[in-house]
N, C-alpha and C positions, 0 to 999 in steps of 0.2 A: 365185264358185267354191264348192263344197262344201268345208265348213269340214274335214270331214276329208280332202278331197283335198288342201288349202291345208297341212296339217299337216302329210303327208307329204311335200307336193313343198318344201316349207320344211326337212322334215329331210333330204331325200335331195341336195338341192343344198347344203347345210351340209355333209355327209360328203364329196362331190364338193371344194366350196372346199378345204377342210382338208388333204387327202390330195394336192392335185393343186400341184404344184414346176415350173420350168423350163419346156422342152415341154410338158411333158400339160397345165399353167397357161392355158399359151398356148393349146391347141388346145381349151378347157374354153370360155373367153374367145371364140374365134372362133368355135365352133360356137356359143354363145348367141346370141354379136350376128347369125349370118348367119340364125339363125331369127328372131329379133326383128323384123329390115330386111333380109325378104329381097330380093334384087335392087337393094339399094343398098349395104350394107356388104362391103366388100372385105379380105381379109385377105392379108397379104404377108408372104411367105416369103422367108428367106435367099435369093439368086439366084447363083451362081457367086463368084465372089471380091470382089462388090461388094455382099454382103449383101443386108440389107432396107432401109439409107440411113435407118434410123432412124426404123422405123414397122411396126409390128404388125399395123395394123389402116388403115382410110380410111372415115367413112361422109360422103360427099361432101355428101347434102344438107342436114346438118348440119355443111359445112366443120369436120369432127374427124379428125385425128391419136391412136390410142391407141398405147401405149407399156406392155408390160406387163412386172412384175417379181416372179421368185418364186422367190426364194430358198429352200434347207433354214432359213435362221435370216437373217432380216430383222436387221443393227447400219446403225447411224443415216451411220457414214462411208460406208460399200459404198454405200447406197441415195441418200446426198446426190451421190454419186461419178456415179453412174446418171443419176438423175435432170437433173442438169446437161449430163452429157455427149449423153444422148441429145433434150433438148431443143435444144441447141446444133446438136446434127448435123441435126434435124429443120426446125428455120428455114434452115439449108444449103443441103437437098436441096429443100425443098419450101416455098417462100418465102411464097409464092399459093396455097397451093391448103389451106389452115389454117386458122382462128380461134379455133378451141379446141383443147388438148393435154392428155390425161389418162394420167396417171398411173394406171396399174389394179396396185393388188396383191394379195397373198393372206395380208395382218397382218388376222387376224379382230379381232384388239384394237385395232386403228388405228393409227396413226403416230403417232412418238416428235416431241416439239416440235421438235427440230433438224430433222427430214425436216420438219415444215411447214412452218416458217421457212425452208427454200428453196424450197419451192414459195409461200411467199407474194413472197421473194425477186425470185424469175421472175417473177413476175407485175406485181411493179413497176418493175420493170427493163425490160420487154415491156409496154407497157399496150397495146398492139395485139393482143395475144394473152390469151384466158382461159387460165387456168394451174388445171386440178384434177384432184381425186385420187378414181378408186371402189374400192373395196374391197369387203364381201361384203353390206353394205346394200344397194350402190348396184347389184351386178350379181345380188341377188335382187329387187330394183324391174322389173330388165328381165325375169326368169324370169317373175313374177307378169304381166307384162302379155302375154307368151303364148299361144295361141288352143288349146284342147284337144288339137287334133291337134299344133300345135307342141310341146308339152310333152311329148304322148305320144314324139312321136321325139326330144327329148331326155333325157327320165327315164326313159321308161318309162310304164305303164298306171296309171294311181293310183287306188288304193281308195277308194270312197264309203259316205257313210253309208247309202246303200241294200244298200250289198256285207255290212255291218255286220248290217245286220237280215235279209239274205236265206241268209246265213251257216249249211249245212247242214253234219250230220255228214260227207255224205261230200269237203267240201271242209276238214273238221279233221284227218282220217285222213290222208291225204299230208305233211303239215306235223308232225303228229306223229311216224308213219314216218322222215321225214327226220331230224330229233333222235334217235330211237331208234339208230340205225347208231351209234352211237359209245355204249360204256357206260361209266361209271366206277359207282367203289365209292359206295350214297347215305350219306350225312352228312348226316340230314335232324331239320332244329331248327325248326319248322310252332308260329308263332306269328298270332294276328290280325294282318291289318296295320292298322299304327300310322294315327290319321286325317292327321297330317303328314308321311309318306315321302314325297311327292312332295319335300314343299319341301325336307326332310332332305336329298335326293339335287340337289336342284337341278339340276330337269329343265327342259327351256326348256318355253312353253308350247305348242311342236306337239308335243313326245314326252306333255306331258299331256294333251293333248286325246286322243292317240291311245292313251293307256292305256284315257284314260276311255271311249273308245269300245269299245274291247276288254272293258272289264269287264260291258258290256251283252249278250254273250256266254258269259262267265266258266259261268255254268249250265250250258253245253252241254258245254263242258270237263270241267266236273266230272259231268258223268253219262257221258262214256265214262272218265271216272279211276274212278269206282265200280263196274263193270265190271271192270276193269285195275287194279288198286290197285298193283300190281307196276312196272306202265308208270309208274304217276305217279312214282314211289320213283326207279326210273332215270334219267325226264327231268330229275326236279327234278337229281339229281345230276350231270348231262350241263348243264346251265345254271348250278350252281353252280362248275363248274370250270372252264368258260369265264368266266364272269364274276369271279373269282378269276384269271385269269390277264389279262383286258383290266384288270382295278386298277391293275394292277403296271406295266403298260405304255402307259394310257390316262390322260389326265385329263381327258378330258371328258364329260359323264356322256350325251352326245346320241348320241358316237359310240360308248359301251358297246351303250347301246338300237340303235343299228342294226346293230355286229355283230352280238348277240342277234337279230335280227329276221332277218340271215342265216342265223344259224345254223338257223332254225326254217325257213326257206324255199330254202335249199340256192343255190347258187352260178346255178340256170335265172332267167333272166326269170319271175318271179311273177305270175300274173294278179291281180288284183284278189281276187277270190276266195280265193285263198292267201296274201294280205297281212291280208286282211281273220282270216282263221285266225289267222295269226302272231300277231295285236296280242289276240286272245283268249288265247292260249295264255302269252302275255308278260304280258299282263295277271294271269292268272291266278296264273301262279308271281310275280309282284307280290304279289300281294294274300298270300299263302301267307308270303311274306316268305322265299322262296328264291334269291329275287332284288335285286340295289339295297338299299341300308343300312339299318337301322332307325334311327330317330329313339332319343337316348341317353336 
């Protein structure tokens, strides 16, 4: 895959994990798997008053059972509560028709030793049964193995390093437009950027790969900001009070970089083209140091 396609569709299903609880978890979860295996994975829905009998998921030619769980706040008793009761129900209903059971959650940081220690539990207590657990490695293993057009109708259209280099003013102008609609007062402190703000901000390595690709760009930015020197003053200000208000409310520095990358590209499906704009213009007010911490 194109290394900045792999970067994007790494960040964009990272924001998807994180944000998505309960239902939307689950329906996150089923649409992968049914693009994954299509015409073999099955996904089951609560049915009238006898539920789903303890099964989320079924991908038959892999005799698998998933089981998915997504809490607002993963504690280790709820989840061991979970885990037992819905394995328990799922050898019940479905005695035969099983050999592996996984556990799918949405803890980006993993499971707490109690929660393993019952699923290693299960599993020796069951030695007929494999007893495991994916989380957001193991259901970006399956995103990455994806066929282009599978991805495209899951994510979306994903920018390439060609989109990078073919990168015209007039696909910067819409992206910039889009930030423009909203002005705040500038508050603008325009220092070099630091050669360690990446690491300072502890950006994972697809939002740096995707600056660094943005910064290849950064020239064209800055000859319609010399132009506009007015424009530049307002965006920069319209990025810094966004990103001042995602601090306050965010900790993760992946999901600051893609509301920013919203904010630049507006709430439309983005073509590639327009993405590929964003991560210049992100990049840009990076470097300016408008954006993301400076190293102390």
């Amino acid at each position: 895959m194109d290394p900045i396609a792999q970067a994007w569709v790494e960040l964009k299903f990272e924001n998807l994990y994180l944000k998505a609880r309960g239902e939307s978890f689950q329906e996150l979860f089923s649409t992968l798997l049914e693009k994954r295996y299509p015409g073999d994975f099955v996904r089951v829905r609560p049915w009238g008053n006898v539920g789903d009998k303890k099964n989320d998921g079924h991908l038959p030619s892999a005799r698998t059972i998933f089981q998915c769980y997504a809490p607002n706040e993963l504690t280790a008793a709820d989840a061991i509560k979970k885990i037992n009761a819905d394995f328990m129900g799922a050898l019940a209903h479905w005695p035969d028709d099983f050999d592996r059971w996984i556990f799918v959650h949405n803890s980006k940081a993993g499971l707490g030793p109690d929660v393993l220690k019952a699923l290693l539990d299960l599993q020796t207590n069951h030695p007929g049964k494999l007893v495991q657990s994916w989380g957001y490695e193991e259901l970006l293993r399956e995103v990455l193995f994806l066929e282009e057009g599978q991805l495209t109708s899951f994510l979306g259209a994903a920018p390439t390093r060609q989109a990078i280099v073919d990168l015209g003013m007039e696909d910067l102008v819409p992206v910039l437009d889009q930030i423009a609609r909203h002005s705040v007062k500038p508050e603008i402190d325009v220092r070099p950027v630091p050669p360690d703000k990446l690491t300072r901000n502890m950006l994972s390595m697809s939002v740096e790969t995707l600056l660094l690709a943005g910064m290849v760009r950064t020239p064209l930015v800055r000859q319609y900001f010399s132009a506009k020197p007015g424009d530049r003053d307002r965006l920069a200000a319209r990025f810094q009070a966004e990103y001042a208000a995602l601090r306050v409310g965010t900790s993760s520095p992946d999901e600051i970089f893609h509301a920013l990358q919203r904010l630049a590209t507006g709430d439309r499906m983005a073509t590639p083209a327009h993405q590929a704009a964003s991560f210049a213009v992100l990049a840009f007010f990076f470097e300016e140091c408008d954006i993301f911490e400076r190293p102390e």
